[in-house]
N, C-alpha and C positions, 0 to 999 in steps of 0.2 A: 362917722365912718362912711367913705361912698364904697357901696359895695358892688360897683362895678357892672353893674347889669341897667343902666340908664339906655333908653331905644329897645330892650329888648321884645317881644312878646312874649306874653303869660296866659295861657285859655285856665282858669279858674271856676270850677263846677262849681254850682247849686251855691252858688256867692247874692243871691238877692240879700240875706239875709244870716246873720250867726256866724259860726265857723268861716264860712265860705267869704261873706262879705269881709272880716277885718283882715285876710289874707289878701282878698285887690285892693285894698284901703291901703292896707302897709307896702305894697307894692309898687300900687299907683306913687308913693311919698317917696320913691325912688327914682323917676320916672320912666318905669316901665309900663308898655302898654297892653292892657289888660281888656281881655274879653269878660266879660261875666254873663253869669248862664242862672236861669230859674223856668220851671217847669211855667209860670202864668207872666204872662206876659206885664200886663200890668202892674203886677209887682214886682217885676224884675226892672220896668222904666224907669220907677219910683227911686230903685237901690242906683240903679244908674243915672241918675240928676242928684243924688244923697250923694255922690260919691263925685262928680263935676264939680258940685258946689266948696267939696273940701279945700280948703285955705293949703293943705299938703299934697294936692295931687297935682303932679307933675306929670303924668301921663296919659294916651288915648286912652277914653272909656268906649268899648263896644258892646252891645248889650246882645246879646243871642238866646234869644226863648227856643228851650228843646229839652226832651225827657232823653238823658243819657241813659236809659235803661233799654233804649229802643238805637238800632241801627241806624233808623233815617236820626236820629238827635243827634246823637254822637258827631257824623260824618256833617252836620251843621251845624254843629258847633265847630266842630274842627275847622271848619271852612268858614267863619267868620274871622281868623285871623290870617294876614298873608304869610307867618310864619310862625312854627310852635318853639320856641328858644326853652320856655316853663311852662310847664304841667301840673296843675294842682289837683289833685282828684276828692271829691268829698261828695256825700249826698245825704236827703235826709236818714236819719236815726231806725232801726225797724222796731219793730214792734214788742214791745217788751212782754215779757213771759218765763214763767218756769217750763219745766221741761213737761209739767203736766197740762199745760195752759198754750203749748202753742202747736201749729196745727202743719200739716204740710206746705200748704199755702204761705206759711209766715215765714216758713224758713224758707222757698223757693223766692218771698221777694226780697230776704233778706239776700241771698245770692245773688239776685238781680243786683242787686242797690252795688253792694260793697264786694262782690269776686267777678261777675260777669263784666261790668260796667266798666271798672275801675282797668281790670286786667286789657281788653279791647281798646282802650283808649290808649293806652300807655306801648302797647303793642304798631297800633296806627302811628305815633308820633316817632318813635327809634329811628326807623331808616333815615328820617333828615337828620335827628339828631347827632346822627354817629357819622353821617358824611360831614356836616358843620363842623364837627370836634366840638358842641357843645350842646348840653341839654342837661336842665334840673327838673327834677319829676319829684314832687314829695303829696305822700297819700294822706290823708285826713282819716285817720281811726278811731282807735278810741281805746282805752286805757283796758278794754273786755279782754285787749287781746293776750296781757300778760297777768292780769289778774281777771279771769272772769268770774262772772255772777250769776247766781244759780236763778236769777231773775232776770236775765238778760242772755238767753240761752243761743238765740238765733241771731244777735250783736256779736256774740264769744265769738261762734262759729264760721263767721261768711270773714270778718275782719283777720281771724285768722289764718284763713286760708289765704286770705290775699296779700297778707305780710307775707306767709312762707315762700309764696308766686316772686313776689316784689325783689326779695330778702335774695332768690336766688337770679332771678335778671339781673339785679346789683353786679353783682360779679364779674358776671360777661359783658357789660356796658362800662364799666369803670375806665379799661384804658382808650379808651374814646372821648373821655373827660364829659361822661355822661353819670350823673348820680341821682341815684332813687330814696330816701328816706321817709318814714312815717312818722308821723306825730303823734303820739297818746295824749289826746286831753281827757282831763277827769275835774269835772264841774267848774267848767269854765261859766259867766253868765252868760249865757244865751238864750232863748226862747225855747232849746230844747230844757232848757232846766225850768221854767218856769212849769212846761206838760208835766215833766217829772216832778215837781211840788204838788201838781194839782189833782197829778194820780194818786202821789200820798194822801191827800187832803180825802179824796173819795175812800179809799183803800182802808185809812187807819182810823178815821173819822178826827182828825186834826186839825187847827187851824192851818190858815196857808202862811201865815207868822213862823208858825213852829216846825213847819214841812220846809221850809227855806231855812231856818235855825238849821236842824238836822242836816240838811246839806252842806254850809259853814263846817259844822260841826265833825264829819266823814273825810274831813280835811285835814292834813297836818299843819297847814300855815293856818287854818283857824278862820277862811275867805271864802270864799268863790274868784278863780281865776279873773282876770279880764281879757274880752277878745284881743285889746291890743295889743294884749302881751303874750296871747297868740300867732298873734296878724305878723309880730315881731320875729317869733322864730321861726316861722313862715320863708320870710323873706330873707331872712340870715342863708339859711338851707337852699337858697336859690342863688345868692351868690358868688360872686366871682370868688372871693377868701375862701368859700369852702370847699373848693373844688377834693379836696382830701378826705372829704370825706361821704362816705356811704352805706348804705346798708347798714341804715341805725334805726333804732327805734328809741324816738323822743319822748319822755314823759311829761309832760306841763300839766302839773297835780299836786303843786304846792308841797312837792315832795312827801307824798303821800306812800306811792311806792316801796314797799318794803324789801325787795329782794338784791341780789346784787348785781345782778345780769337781766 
């Protein structure tokens, strides 16, 4: 299927690596052209020659080193493309915690990361959007937000706040043929699962065998997700087909998901 967003621009957060990367990866295979963003620079050159090299990228690769948690980052990132057409917003994961284990600090960067960052960015990008008649904006969450975890306290909170944010901009952007969507992934492989097997491994005194079982296992397909098939619905949600749709929240959790809404 060509989904109709060939030429476009995509500014794609905290894409050197995980989440972020197999979203400009499935992107770029469209050929749209994608900025990508990582706080070090040199690991952010590295994902952007990783991603040149692909046999399926069809598209400019831009690479832009900058901390979106910060004004000047944001406003250069933005500015490394000559046009925002797609918005991906994602960042790293905060700091995992019970509600006795985390501290004010960890929830104010938990805010930073995933309601201040994400909401600014998306704010910045509209006014062209909605004069073009065209703009896909989909956020990078995490599954906390509709099933949170009494271990992941200050994940639940910053992700949900900026769904509820997201969930009602939706609305007011729609007949502009502007749409906002989020993604729930829930143990997809990435590097953030790998910290999460290694914190079990300290935590429970388990091998890192059985701490990655366990994971599989917390799953209803019986897996760990793959980025691609991430990266996948990614790019579906930025397409031209979808344009009907908004103001969803995606699960990609091997249907793990128990509820109906």
């Amino acid at each position: 299927m060509d989904l109709g967003i060939s030429g476009r621009w995509a500014v794609v957060c905290a894409s050197s690596q995980g989440l972020g990367f197999a979203c400009a990866q499935a992107l770029l295979a469209e050929g749209v052209n994608v900025v990508v963003n990582g706080r070090t620079a040199e690991k952010l050159d590295t994902a952007a020659t990783s991603l040149r090299a692909d046999p399926s990228c069809r598209g400019e690769v831009v690479a832009a080193a900058a901390d979106i948690t910060t004004s000047e980052g944001r406003a250069a990132l933005l500015a490394a493309a000559p046009k925002v057409d797609i918005l991906v917003t994602n960042n790293v994961g905060p700091k995992p915690g019970t509600i006795a284990d985390i501290t004010p600090d960890d929830l104010d960067e938990a805010l930073a990361l995933h309601f201040h960052a994400p909401i600014a960015l998306v704010k910045a990008v509209l006014p062209a959007m909605k004069e073009q008649r065209f703009g896909r904006i989909v956020n990078v969450t995490s599954a906390m937000v509709k099933r949170p975890s009494s271990h992941m306290i200050a994940s639940a909170g910053a992700r949900a706040g900026q769904s509820a944010v997201m969930k009602a901009v939706s609305v007011e952007v729609a007949r502009f043929n502007v749409t906002i969507n989020n993604l729930l992934p829930e143990r997809i492989d990435t590097p953030r699962q790998d910290f999460m097997a290694k914190r079990e491994v300290d935590q429970l005194g388990i091998t890192y065998h059985e701490a990655r079982q366990r994971q599989s296992d917390s799953i209803a397909a019986k897996r760990l997700g793959l980025p691609s098939e991430f990266g996948a619905a990614c790019a579906f949600l930025c397409s031209a087909q979808a344009s009907f749709i908004s103001g969803v929240h995606l699960h990609l959790d091997g249907g793990s998901y128990p509820g109906l809404v």
